[in-house]
C-alpha positions as CSV (number, residue, x, y, z in Angstrom):
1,X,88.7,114.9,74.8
2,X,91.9,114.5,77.0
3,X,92.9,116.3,79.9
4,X,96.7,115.6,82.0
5,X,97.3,115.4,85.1
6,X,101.1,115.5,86.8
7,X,102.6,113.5,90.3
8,X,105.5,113.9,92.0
9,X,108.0,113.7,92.3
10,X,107.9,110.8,94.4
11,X,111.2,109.5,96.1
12,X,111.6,105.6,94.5
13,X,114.4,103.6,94.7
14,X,114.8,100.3,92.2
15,X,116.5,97.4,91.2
16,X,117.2,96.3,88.1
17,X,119.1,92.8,89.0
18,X,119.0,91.8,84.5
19,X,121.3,95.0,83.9
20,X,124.5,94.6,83.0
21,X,125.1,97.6,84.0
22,X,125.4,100.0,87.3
23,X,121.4,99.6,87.4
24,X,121.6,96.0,88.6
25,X,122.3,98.3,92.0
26,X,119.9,100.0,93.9
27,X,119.3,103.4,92.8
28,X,116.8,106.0,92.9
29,X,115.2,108.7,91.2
30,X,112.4,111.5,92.2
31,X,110.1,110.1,90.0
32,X,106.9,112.3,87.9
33,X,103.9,110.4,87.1
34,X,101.6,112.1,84.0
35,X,98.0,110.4,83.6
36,X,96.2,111.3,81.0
37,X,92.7,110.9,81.0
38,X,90.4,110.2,77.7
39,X,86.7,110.6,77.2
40,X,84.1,110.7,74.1
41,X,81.7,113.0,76.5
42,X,82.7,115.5,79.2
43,X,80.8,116.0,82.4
44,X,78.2,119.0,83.2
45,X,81.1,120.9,84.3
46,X,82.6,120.7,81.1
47,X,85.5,118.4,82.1
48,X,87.3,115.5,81.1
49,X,88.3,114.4,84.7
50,X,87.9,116.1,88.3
51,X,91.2,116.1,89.0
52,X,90.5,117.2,92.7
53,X,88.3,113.4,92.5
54,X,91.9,111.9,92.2
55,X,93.4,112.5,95.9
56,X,92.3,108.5,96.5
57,X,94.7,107.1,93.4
58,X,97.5,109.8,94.5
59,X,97.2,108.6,97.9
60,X,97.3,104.9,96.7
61,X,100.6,105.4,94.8
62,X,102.0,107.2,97.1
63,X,101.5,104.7,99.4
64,X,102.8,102.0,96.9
65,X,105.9,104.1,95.7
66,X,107.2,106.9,98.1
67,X,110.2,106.1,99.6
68,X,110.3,102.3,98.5
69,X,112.3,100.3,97.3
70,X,110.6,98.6,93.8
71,X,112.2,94.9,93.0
72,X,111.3,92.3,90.4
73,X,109.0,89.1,92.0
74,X,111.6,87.3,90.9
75,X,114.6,89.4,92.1
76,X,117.6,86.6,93.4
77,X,118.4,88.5,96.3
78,X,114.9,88.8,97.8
79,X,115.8,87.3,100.6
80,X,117.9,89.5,101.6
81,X,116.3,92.7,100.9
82,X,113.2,91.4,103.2
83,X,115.6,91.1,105.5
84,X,116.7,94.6,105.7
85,X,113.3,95.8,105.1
86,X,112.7,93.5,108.2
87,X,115.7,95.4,110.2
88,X,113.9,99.0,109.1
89,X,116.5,100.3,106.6
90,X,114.3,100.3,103.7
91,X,110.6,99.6,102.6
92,X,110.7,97.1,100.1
93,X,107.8,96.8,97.2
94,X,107.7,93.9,95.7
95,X,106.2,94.5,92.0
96,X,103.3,91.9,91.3
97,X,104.4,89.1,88.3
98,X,104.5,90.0,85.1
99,X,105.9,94.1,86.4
100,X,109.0,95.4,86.3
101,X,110.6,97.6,88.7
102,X,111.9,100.0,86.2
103,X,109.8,103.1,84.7
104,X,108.3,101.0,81.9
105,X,106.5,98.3,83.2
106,X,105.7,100.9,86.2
107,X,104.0,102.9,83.6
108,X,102.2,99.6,82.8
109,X,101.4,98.9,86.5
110,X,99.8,101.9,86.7
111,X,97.8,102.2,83.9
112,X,96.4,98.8,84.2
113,X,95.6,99.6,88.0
114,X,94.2,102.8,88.0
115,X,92.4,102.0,84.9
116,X,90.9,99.6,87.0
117,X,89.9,102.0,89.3
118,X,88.7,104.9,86.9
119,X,86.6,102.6,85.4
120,X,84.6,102.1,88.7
121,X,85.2,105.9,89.8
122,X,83.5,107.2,86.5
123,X,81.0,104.6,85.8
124,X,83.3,104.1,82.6
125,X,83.2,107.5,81.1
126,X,86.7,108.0,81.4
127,X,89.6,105.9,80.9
128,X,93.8,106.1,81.0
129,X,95.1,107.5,77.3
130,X,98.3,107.6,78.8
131,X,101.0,106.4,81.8
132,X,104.5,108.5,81.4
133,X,106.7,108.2,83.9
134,X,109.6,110.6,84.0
135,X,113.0,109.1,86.1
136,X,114.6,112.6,85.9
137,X,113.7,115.5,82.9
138,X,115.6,113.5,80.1
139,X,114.4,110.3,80.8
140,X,110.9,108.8,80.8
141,X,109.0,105.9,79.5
142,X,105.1,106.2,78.4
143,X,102.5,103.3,78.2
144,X,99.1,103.9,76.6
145,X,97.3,104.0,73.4
């Protein structure tokens, strides 16, 4: 069984300093998270996931993403980005190694953290299918089985 659940948009702004093109510069997008949730055996109620059980992991990438900036760990111009996040003109979120800024490897993020966290929250039943992230409506990137 599967069931979907939508968030966003969220206001994200990223940098993608390996483009060659005009995304090396900061830009943003009111981003749409889909999760969607797997399980072999639903609960009494009948249901893949509470979806009103999920107000912790909204909050939590809210708090992660919402008016941020997302860099690369290994962006060259940390330095000074921390220092206008310092000064108060934006919030920078540095991704952990190995996680891009961009909407794939924020798909990955997610999925790999809030699998993390399902896991406990459902004592295993359920699990993450599915990350998609959508940018605007005709872009989006997915990670998942």
């Amino acid at each position: 069984f599967t069931s979907s659940k939508r968030f966003g948009p969220i206001s994200v702004a990223h940098r993608q300093w390996r483009a060659d093109s005009h995304c090396k510069y900061i830009h943003g997008y009111g981003r749409v998270i889909e999760m969607t949730f797997a399980c072999e055996e639903r609960d009494v109620r009948g249901w893949v996931m509470d979806f009103g059980g999920l107000k912790e992991i909204k909050q939590w990438i809210f708090d992660k993403w919402d008016h941020k900036l997302l860099i690369a760990s290994d962006d060259p111009e940390d330095d000074k980005l921390w220092q206008i996040d310092i000064e108060g003109i934006v919030q920078l979120m540095v991704m952990p190694e190995g996680y891009g800024p961009g909407i794939e490897d924020s798909c990955k993020y997610l999925f790999d953290k809030i699998g993390e966290q399902l896991g406990i929250m459902t004592a295993g039943r359920v699990w993450i299918q599915k990350v998609r992230i959508y940018e605007h409506e005709n872009n989006w990137a997915e990670y998942g089985e």
